[in-house]
C-alpha positions in Angstrom: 78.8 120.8 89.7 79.0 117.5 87.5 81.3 116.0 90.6 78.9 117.0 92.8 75.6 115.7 90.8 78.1 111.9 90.5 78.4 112.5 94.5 74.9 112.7 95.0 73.8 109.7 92.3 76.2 107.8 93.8 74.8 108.1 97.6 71.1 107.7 96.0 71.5 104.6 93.9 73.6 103.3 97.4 70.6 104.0 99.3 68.1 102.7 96.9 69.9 99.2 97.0 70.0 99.7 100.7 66.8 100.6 101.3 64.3 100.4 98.7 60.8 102.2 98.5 61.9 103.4 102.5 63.6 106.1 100.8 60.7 107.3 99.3 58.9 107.4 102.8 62.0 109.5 104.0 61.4 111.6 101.6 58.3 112.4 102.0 59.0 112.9 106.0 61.5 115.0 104.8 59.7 117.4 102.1 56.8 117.5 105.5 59.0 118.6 107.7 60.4 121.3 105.9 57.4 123.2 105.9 56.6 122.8 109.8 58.2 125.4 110.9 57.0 128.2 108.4 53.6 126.7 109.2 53.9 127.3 112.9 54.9 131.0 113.0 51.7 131.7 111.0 50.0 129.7 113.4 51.5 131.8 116.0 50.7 135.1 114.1 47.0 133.9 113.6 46.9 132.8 117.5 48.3 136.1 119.2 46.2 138.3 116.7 43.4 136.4 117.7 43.9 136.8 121.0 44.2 140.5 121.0 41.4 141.0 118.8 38.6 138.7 120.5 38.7 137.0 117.5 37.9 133.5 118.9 37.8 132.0 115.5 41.0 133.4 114.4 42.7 132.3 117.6 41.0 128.9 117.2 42.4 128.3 113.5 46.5 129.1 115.3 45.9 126.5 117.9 44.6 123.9 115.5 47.3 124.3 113.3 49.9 124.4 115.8 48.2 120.9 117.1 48.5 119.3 113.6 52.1 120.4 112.7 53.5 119.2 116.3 51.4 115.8 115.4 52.8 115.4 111.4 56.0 116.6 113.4 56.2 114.1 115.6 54.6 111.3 113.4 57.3 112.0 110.3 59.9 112.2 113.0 58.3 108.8 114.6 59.0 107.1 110.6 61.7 108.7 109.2 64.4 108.3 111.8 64.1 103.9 112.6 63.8 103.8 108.9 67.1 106.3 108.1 69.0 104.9 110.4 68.4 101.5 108.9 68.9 102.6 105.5 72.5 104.0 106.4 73.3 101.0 107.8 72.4 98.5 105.0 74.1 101.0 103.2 77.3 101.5 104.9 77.4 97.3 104.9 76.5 97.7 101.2 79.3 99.9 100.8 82.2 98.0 102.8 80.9 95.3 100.0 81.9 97.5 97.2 85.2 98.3 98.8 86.6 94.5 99.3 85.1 94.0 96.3 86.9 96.5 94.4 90.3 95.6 96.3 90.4 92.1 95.5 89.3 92.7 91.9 93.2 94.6 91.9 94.9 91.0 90.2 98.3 92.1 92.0 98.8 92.6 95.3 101.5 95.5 94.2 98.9 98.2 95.8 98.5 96.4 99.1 102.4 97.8 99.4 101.3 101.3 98.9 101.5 103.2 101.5 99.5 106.2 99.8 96.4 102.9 99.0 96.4 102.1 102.2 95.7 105.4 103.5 92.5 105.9 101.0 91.6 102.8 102.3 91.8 103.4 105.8 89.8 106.6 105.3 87.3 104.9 103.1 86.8 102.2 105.7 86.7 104.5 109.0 83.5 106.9 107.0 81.6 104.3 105.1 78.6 106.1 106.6 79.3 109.3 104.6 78.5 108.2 100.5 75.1 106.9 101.7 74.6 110.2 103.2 74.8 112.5 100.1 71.5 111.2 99.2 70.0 112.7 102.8 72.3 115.5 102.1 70.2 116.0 98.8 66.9 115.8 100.5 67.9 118.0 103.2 68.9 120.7 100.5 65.6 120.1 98.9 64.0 120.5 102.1 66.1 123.4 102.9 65.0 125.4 99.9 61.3 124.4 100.3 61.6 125.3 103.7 63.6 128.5 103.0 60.9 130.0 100.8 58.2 129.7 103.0 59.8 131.2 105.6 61.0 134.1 103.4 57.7 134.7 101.9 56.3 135.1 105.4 59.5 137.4 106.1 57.9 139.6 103.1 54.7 139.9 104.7 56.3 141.5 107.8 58.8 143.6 106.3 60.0 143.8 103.1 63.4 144.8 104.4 64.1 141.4 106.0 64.6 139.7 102.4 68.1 141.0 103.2 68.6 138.7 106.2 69.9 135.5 104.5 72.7 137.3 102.5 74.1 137.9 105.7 74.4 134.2 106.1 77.1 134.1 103.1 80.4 134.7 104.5 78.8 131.7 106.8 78.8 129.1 103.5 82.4 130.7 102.6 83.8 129.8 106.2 82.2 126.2 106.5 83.4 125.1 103.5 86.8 126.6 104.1 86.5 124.9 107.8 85.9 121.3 105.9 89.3 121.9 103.6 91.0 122.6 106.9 89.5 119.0 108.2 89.6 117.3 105.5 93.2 118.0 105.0 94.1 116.9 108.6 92.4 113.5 107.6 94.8 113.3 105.1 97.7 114.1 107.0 96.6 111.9 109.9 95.6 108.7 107.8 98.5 106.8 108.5 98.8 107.9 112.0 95.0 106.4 112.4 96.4 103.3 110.3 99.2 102.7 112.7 96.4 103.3 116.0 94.2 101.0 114.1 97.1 98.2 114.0 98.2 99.1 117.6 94.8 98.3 119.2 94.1 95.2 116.7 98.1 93.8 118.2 96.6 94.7 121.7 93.4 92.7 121.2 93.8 89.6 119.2 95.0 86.3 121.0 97.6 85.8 118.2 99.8 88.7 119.8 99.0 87.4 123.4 101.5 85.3 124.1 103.9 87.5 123.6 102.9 90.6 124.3 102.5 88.8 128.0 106.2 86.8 127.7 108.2 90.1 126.8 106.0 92.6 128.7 105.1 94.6 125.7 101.4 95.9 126.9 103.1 99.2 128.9 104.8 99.9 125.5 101.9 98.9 123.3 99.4 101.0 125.2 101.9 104.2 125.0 102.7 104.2 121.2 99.1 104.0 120.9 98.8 107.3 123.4 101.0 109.1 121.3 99.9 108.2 118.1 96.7 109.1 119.0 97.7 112.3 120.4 99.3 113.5 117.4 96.3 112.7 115.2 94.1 114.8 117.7 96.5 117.6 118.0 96.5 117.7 113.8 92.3 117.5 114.0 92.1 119.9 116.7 94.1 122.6 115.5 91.9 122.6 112.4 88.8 122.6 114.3 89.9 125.0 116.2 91.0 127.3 113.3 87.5 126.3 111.8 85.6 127.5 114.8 87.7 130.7 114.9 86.4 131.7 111.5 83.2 130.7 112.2 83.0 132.8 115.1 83.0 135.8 113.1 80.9 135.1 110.9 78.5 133.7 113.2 78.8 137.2 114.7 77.8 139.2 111.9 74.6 136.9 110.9 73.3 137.5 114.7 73.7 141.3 114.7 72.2 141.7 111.1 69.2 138.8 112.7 68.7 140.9 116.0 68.6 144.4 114.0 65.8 143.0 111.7 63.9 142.1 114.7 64.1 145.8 116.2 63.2 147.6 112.9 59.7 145.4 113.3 59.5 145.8 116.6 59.9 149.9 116.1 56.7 149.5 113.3 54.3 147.9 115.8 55.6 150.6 118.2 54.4 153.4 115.6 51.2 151.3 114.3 52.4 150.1 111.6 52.7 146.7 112.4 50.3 143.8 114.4 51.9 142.0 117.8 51.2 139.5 115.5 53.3 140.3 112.9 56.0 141.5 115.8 55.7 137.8 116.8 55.7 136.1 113.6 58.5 138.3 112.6 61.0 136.7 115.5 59.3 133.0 115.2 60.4 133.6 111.2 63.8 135.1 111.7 64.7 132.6 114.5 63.7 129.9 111.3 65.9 132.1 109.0 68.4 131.8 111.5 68.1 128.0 111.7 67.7 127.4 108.1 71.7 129.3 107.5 73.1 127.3 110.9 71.4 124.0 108.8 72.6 125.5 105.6 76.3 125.9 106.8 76.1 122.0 108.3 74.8 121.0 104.5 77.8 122.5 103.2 80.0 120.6 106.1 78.6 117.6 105.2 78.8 118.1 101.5 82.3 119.0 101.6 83.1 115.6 103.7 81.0 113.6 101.4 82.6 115.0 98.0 85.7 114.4 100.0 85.1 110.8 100.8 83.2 110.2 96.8 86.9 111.2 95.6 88.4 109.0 97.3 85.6 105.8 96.1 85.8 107.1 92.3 89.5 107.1 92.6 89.4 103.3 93.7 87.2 102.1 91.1 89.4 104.2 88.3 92.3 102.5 90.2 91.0 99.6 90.1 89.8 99.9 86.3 93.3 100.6 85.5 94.6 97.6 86.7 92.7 95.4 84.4 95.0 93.0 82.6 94.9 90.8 79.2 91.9 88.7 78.3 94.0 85.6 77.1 92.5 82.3 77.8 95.2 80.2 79.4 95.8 76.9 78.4 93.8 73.6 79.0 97.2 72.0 79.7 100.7 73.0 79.3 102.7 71.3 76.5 105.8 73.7 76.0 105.7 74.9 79.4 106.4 78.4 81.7 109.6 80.9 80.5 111.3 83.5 82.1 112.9 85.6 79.6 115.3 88.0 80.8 113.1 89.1 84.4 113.7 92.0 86.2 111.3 93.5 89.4 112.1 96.4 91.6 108.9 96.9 94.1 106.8 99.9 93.7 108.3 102.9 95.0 112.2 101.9 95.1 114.7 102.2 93.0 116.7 98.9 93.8 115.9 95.7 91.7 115.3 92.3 94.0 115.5 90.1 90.4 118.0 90.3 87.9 117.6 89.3 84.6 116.2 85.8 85.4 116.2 84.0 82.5 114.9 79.9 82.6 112.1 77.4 81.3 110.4 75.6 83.6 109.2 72.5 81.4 105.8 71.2 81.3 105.4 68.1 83.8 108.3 69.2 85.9 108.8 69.3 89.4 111.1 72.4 89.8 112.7 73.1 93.8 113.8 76.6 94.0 116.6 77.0 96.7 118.8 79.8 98.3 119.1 82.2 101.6 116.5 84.2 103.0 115.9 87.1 100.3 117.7 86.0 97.8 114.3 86.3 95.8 112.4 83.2 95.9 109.0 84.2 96.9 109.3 87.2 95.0 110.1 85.0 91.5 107.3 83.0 93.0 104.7 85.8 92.9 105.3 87.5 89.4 105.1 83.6 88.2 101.3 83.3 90.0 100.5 87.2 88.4 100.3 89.1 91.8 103.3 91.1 90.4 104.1 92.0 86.7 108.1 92.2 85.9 109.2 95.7 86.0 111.2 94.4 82.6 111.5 90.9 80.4 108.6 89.0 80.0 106.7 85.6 81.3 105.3 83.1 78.7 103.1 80.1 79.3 103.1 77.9 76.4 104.7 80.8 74.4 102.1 83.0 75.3 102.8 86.4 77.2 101.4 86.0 80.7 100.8 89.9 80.5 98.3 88.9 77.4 96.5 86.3 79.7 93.3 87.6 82.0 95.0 87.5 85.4 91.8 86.3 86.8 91.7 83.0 85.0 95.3 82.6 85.1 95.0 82.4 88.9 92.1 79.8 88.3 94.1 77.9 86.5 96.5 77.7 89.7 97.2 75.7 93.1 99.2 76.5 96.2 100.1 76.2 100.1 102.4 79.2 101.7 104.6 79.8 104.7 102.2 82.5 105.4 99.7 81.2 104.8 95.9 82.5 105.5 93.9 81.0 109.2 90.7 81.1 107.6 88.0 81.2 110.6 85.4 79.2 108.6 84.3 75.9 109.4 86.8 73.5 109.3 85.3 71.8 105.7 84.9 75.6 104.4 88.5 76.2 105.8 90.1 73.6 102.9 87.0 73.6 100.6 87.5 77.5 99.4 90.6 76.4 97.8 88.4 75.2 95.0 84.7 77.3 95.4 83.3 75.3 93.4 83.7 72.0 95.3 83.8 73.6 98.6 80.7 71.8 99.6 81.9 68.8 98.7 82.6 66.8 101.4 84.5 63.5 99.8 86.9 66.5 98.0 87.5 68.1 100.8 88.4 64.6 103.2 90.9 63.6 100.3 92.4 67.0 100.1 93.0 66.6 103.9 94.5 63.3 103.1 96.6 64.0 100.3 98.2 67.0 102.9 98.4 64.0 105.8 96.0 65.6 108.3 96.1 64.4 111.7 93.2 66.7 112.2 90.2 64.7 113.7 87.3 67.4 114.2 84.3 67.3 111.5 84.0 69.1 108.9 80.9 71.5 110.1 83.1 72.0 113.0 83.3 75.9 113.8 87.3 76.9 113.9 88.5 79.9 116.2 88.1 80.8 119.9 86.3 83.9 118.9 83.5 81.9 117.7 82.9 79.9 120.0 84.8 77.4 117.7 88.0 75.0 117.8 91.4 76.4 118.5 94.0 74.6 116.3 97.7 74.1 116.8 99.9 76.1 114.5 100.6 72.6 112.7 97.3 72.2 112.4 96.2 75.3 110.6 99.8 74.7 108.4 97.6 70.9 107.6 94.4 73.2 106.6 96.7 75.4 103.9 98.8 72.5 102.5 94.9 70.3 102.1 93.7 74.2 100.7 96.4 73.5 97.9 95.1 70.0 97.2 91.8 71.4 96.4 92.2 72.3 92.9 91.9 69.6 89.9 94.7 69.9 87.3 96.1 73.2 88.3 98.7 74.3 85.5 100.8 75.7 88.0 101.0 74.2 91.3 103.5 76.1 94.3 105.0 74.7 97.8 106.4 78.0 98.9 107.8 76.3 102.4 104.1 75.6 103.9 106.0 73.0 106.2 108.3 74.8 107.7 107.4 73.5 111.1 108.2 70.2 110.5 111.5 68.3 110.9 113.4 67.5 107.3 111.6 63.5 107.4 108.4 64.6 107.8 108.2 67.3 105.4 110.4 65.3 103.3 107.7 62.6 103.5 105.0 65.0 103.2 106.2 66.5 99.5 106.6 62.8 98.4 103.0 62.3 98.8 102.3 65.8 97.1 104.2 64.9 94.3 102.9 61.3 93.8 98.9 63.1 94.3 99.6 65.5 92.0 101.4 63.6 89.2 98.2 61.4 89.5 95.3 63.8 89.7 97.4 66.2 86.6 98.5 63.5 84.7 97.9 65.1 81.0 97.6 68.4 81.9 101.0 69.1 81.9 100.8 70.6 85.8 104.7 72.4 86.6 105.3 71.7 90.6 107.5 74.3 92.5 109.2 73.1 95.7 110.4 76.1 98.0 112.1 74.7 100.6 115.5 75.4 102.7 116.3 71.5 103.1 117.5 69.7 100.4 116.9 66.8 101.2 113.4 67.5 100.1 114.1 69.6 96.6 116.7 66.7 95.6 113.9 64.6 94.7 113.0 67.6 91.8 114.0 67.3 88.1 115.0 70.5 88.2 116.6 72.6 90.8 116.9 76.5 90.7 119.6 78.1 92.9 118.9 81.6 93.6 121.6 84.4 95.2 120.8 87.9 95.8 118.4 88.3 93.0 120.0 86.1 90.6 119.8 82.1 89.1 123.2 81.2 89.6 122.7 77.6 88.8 120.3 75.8 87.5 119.7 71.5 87.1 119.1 68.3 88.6 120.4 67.0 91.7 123.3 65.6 90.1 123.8 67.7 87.8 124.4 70.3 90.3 126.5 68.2 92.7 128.8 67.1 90.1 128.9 71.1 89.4 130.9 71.6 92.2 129.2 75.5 93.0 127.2 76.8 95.3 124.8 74.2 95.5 126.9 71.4 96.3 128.5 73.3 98.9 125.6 74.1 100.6 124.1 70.6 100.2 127.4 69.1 101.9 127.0 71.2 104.9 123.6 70.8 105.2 124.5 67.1 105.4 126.9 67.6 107.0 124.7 69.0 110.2 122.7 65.9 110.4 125.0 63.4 110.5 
């Protein structure tokens, strides 16, 4: 019962966000429409008595009332409807709000990995309608009952006997709610089936999969994993519905035989006198109503079960979401000591294998450290426990002696700068593209020109200019949008921590070679006394030579650690792979 009252708050302080005093006109629709249909079979009663009688005046009253309850029908129909379905709609928007708000309040991006997250998510995103509609859940219960006990004291008045009708609609409560498990579970089941559909039809949609989707004729293959993903999330929903409906049947069944024999035992006391047409009349009108109220009754308890459903799912993200809050440390105006990696370990959520090994190193403050080594040897990885969107499963990271894990995650990624190989295509205008690397200079428009700078943009466009096709806006190269990421990561004044995890990529070794020269020089300008650390990621070495320190990393591990000639005159792995890198470009 509690769940169900936090259900039902939840969808009403939604919709009161949403929609204000409207939901107070619902409402009232709502409580007026409940007691139509009571109020027409005694209209009915009144008018066929009437009729029969010569009572004019009788017969008059029935027609009148019938008149007035098809126009407050019609006229609370005529406001509530526009008005819900503009509520639910602010709501749903209010709600996908919420959601991304709650998500990106997660410091880590550990449960973006998850596959379990991202099936709550995917069924949070695909019934955002559903929270908002506990709240017209609740009124339709109200309604239900105020409706319900109209029609049953009119049920009284014909025959005592048909009190008994509505416990006949019971096994119909037990089956719909046991239909909605059924469902509900096949939701479940199917979430990341509907996830993969979801990707399938986004792949077959966006331009950024055109080219070559087109080039290696992937559209016939495309279009038929989405066919059979589809189909097996239909069969799984089907066969529940179709279970559902099976047990519905029967007890549908037993309602409507229980519903036609009250009808007949009236029917057999106007035969013997003891009963008016009228009554006879308003004795069907009022079991037909008893009849509807169940059917709406049983669709509550549909819709209940879905919503409690889906608010289980929302109150699990925001516990989830609670639970990942971190330290409230301040971090450091400026580094003096510097960052430490003491003894680092990290295995990814779920397996069992570690990707870092006991990393142990300082990173001093002022430093330009390049990291180096083969494609998953752990680089990025070391990179993201270092910006907190990963915690070390063991060992510990200190900034200025100071735990990370004891520093608010939020502030510690304030306090931070960067440009990425994957970096983000921000669809903004092209100033808002590079200014949300610092929101609170994005509109500044002399920040975000010398960010662009600093990055060596070639870009020519104005700032207010629209980006992406979609919008009617500018289509950039792919170096282009690579310009927009590295300028995003020259937004930030005195970061603490600033990371080059290979955002040039695309370039030949001069020109990004050319391009981290400028960084460096901008940076150890605009953070000079702040004690800014700068991490280089970068296969070439050409560019990471120019470092003061330069970490090696192999399958998990730093195997060597020091400058440029400290490591050449090493002999190890880094000067082998520095001589035949230089040895390709001769």
């Amino acid at each position: 019962m509690a769940e169900r009252l936090q259900v039902v708050w939840l969808g009403t302080r939604l919709a009161i966000r949403a929609g204000g005093w409207r939901v107070g006109v619902i409402a009232l629709c709502s409580l007026s429409l409940a007691l139509q249909p009571s109020a027409n079979a005694l209209a009915l009663k009144l008018v066929t008595d009437g009729a029969l009688a010569g009572d004019w005046t009788r017969a008059g009253i029935g027609v009148g009332t019938l008149a007035a309850m098809i126009a407050v029908m019609f006229s609370a129909y005529g406001i509530s409807v526009p008005l819900q379905t503009t509520v639910s709609e602010r709501a749903a928007r209010l709600f996908e709000q919420d959601v991304m708000r709650l998500v990106t309040s997660i410091p880590t991006v550990e449960p973006h990995e998850r596959p379990d997250f991202a099936d709550r998510l995917e069924v949070l995103r695909s019934n955002s309608r559903l929270l908002v509609g506990a709240l017209w859940t609740a009124l339709s219960n109200v309604s239900f009952f105020v409706g319900a006990a109209s029609a049953l004291s009119l049920l009284a008045g014909a025959d005592p006997a048909l009190l008994l009708l509505p416990l006949f609609g019971i096994p119909l409560f037990v089956t719909s709610a046991r239909a909605e498990r059924l469902r509900d579970g096949a939701i479940g089941r199917t979430a990341e089936a509907s996830r993969t559909s979801t990707h399938l039809f986004r792949v077959a949609t966006t331009p950024q999969f055109g080219k070559e989707i087109r080039i290696f004729r992937l559209r016939d293959e495309i279009v038929s994993r989405f066919h059979r993903v589809s189909e097996e999330t239909n069969r799984e929903l089907f066969a529940a519905d179709l279970r559902a409906a099976l047990l519905a049947a029967g007890a549908w069944l037993l309602f409507t035989s229980a519903w036609a024999g009250g009808i007949v035992l009236v029917a057999a006391r106007a035969v013997r006198g003891e009963a008016t047409p009228g009554d006879v009349v308003l004795a069907i009108a009022v079991a037909g109503l008893v009849q509807g109220y169940v059917s709406g009754a049983v669709g509550l308890v549909r819709e209940l079960t879905q919503t409690l459903a889906m608010a289980s799912r929302y109150v699990w993200l925001v516990e989830f979401a609670r639970g990942k809050r971190t330290g409230t440390g301040t971090p450091p105006a400026r580094l003096t000591r510097g960052i430490e990696l003491d003894r680092v370990s990290f295995r990814y959520p779920g397996t069992d294998d570690e990707v870092l090994h006991d990393l142990s190193v300082r990173l001093p403050a002022g430093a330009t450290v390049g990291i180096v080594g083969d494609n998953g040897a752990g680089k990025t990885t070391a990179i993201k426990l270092l910006l907190g969107l990963y915690q070390p499963s063991s060992g510990r990271i200190t900034v200025d002696g100071v735990d990370l894990a004891d520093l608010d995650t939020h502030r510690w990624q304030r306090s931070l700068a960067g440009a990425f190989q994957d970096f983000a295509r921000f669809e903004f205008t092209l100033g808002e593209s590079v200014g949300v690397g610092d929101l609170d200079r994005c509109d500044e428009d002399g920040a975000v020109r010398a960010a662009l700078t600093r990055a060596g943009s070639t870009i020519t466009l104005p700032l207010s200019e629209q980006l992406g096709r979609a919008w009617d806006g500018a289509e950039l190269s792919g170096g282009q949008w690579q310009q927009l990421a590295v300028a995003r990561g020259m937004m930030r004044e005195q970061p603490l921590l600033l990371v080059l995890d290979e955002p040039t990529a695309s370039l030949d070794p001069d020109a990004e070679h050319a391009l981290f020269e400028r960084f460096r020089e901008a940076t150890r300008r605009g953070t000079e006394g702040s004690g800014a650390i700068t991490l280089l990621v970068s296969h070439r070495f050409s560019t990471v030579r120019m470092a003061d320190l330069i970490l090696v990393f192999d399958q998990g591990r730093i195997v060597e650690h020091g400058s440029h000639q400290e490591l050449l005159a090493l002999g190890g792995v880094y000067a082998e792979l520095f001589e035949l890198q230089a040895r390709a470009y001769r």
